[in-house]
N, C-alpha and C positions, 0 to 999 in steps of 0.2 A: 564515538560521542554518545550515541545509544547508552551504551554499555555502563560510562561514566555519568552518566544522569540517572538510569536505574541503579547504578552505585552508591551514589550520592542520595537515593533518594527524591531527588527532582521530577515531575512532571516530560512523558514522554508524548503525549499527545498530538503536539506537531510532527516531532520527526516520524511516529508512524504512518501519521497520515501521508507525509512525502513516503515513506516504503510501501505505503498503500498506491499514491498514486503510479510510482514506477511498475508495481505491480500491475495496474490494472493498464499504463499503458503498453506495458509487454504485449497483453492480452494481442492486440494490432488491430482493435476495431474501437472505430469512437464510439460516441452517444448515441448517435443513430445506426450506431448497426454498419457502418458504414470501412472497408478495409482503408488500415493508415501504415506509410511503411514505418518500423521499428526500428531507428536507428541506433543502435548500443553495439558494443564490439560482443557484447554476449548473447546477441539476439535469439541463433538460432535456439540454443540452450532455454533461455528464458520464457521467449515466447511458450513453448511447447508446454513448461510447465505453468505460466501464467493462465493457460487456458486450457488449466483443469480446476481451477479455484472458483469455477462457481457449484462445483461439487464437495473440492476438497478449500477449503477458506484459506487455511496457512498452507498451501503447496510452495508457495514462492517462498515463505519464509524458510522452510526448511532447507533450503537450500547450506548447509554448514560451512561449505567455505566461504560464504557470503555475509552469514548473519549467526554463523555460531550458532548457542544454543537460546534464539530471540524465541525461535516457533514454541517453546517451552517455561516462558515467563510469561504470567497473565496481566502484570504490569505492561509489559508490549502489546501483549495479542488483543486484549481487548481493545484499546485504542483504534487497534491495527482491522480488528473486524469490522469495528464501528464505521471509519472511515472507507473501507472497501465495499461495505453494504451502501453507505451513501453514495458513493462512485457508482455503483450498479444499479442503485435505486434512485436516487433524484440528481444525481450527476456532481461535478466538477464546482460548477459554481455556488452551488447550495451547499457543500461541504465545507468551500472557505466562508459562506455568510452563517454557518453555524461553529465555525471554529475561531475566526474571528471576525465578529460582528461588529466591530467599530470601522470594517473597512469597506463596506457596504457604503453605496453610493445613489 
């Protein structure tokens, strides 16, 4: 779906920030620092590299059988930055009230 929105042209915004956030909860530590078990059938794989990206940014996206050649379009990556720096720096819920602010309560 990715693929066909940077196709077409269309706004990828959201979906990176969802590959942002699978990325970040690979990672297997919440907000606080605190260990969370990772449950995906790819975890051990994942994990390991989600938790080199706060060195390497797009580690997870690189991943090619997963996401092709996304790590190498800037139409993705920077979305993809944007939202993973928010995840790492002011969290989870401050990334949906600046992505989408109408849902803010």
């Amino acid at each position: 779906m990715i693929r066909a929105n940077l196709a077409a042209n269309r706004d990828v915004t959201l979906s990176a920030a969802v590959v942002a956030a699978w990325a970040r909860y690979a990672e297997g530590v919440d907000e606080h620092g605190e260990p969370i078990e990772v449950v995906d059938r790819l975890a051990d794989r994942l994990t390991a590299v989600a938790r080199t990206q706060r060195d390497d940014p797009l580690a997870f996206v690189r991943a090619d059988d997963l996401f092709g050649d996304l790590a190498a379009d800037p139409r993705f990556t920077t979305p993809y930055l944007e939202a993973l720096g928010d995840l790492h720096t002011v969290g989870a819920r401050a990334l949906l009230e600046r992505l989408v602010p109408d849902a803010q309560s």
